[in-house]
DOGU-714624 format. One record per residue (C-alpha): x negated, y negated, z negated; residue in three letters. Coordinates in Angstrom, 2 decimals. Layout:
BEGIN
<rec x="X" y="Y" z="Z" rest="ALA"/>
...
//
This chain:
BEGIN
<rec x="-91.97" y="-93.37" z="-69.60" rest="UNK"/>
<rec x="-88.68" y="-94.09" z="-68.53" rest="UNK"/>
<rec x="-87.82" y="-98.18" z="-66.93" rest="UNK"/>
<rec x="-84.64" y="-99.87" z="-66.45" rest="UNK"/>
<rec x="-84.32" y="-102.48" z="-64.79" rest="UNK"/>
<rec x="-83.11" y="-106.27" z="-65.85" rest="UNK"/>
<rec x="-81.75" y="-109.35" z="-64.30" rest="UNK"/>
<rec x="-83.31" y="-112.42" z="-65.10" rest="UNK"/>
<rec x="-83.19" y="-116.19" z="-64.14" rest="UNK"/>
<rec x="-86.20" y="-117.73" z="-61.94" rest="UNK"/>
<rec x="-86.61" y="-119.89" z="-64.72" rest="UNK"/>
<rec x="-87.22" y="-117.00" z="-67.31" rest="UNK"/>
<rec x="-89.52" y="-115.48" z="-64.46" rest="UNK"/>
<rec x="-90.97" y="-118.39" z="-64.26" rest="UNK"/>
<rec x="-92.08" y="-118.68" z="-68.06" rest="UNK"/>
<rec x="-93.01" y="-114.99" z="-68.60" rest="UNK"/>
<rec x="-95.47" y="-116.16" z="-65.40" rest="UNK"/>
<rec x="-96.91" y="-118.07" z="-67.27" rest="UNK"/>
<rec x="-97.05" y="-116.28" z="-70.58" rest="UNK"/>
<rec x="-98.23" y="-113.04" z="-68.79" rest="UNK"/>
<rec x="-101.99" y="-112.50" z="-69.34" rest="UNK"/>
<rec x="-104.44" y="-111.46" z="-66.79" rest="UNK"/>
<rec x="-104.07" y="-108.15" z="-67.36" rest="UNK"/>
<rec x="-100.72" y="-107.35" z="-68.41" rest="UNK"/>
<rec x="-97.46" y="-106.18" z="-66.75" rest="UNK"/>
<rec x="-94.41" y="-108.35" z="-67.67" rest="UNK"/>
<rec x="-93.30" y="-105.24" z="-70.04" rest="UNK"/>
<rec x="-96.09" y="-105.99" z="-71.77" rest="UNK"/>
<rec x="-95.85" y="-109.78" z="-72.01" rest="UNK"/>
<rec x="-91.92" y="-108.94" z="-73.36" rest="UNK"/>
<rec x="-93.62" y="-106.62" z="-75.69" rest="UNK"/>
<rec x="-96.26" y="-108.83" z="-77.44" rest="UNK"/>
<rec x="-93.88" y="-111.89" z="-77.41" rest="UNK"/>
<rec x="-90.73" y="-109.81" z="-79.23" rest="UNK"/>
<rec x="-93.19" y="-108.12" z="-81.08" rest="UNK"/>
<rec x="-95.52" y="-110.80" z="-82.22" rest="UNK"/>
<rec x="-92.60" y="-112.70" z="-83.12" rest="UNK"/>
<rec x="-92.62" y="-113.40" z="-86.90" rest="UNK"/>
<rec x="-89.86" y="-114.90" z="-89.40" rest="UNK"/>
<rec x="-90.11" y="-118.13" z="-90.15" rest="UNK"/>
<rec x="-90.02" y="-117.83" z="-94.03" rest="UNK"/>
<rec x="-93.19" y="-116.10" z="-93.17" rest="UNK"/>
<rec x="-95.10" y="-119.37" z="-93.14" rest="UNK"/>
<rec x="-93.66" y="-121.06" z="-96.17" rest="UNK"/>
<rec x="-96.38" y="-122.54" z="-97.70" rest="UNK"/>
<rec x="-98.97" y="-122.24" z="-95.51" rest="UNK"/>
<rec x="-98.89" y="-126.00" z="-95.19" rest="UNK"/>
<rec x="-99.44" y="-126.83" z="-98.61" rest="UNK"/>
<rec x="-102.98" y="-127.47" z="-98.93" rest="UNK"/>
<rec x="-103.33" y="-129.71" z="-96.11" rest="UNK"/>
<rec x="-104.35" y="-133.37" z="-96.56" rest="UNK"/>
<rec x="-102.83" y="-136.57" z="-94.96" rest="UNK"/>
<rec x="-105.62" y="-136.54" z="-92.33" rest="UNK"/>
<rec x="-105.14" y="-132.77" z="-91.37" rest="UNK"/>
<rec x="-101.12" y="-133.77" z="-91.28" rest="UNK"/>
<rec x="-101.90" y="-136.84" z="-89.64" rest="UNK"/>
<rec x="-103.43" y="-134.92" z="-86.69" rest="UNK"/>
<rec x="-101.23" y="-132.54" z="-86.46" rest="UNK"/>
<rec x="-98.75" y="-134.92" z="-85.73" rest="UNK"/>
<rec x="-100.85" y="-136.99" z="-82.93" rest="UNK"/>
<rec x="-101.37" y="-133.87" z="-81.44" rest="UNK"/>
<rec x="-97.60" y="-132.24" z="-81.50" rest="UNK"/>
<rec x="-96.39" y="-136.34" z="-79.64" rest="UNK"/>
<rec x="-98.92" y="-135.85" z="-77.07" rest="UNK"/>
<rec x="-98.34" y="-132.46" z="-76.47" rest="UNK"/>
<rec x="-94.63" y="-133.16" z="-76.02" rest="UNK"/>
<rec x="-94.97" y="-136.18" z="-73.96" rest="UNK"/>
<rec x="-97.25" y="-133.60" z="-71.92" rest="UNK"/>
<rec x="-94.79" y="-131.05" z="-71.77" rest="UNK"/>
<rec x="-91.89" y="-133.77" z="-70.90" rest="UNK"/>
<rec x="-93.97" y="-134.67" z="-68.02" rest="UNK"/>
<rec x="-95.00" y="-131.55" z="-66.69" rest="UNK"/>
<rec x="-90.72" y="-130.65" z="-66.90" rest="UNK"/>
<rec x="-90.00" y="-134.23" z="-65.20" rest="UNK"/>
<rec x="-91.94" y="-133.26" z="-62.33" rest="UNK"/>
<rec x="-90.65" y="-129.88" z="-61.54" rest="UNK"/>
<rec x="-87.30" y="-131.28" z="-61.54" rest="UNK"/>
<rec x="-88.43" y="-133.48" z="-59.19" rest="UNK"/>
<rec x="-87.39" y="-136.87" z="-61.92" rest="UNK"/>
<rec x="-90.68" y="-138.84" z="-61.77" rest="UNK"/>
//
């Protein structure tokens, strides 16, 4: 198969790092992530069952997640 190469920011190297599974080359992390990608409309209604508990959760978990994530970015940017 034939390559090409790409430029890419340390920061985009730096989050197909971490994307990249064990055993996969970075075409292959670029493949599964544009490929696995779906449309959004895709998961209209998927939500629709889901009691105030379940939403509730989901919720608690997607602040502490963030405030995890803000963190971890404050950190590597040296802010903390």
């Amino acid at each position: 198969m034939a390559s090409k190469n790409i430029s890419i920011t340390e920061d985009v190297y730096d989050l197909l790092s971490k994307m990249k599974l064990e055993d996969e080359s970075f075409s292959d992390t670029i493949t599964r992530l544009v490929k696995g990608g779906g449309k959004l409309s895709d998961c209209a209604g998927l939500w629709s069952d889901m009691d105030e508990e379940e939403l509730g959760e989901i919720l608690a978990n997607t602040k502490e997640m963030r405030k995890t994530v803000d963190e971890s970015l404050r950190q590597e940017a040296g802010i903390v």
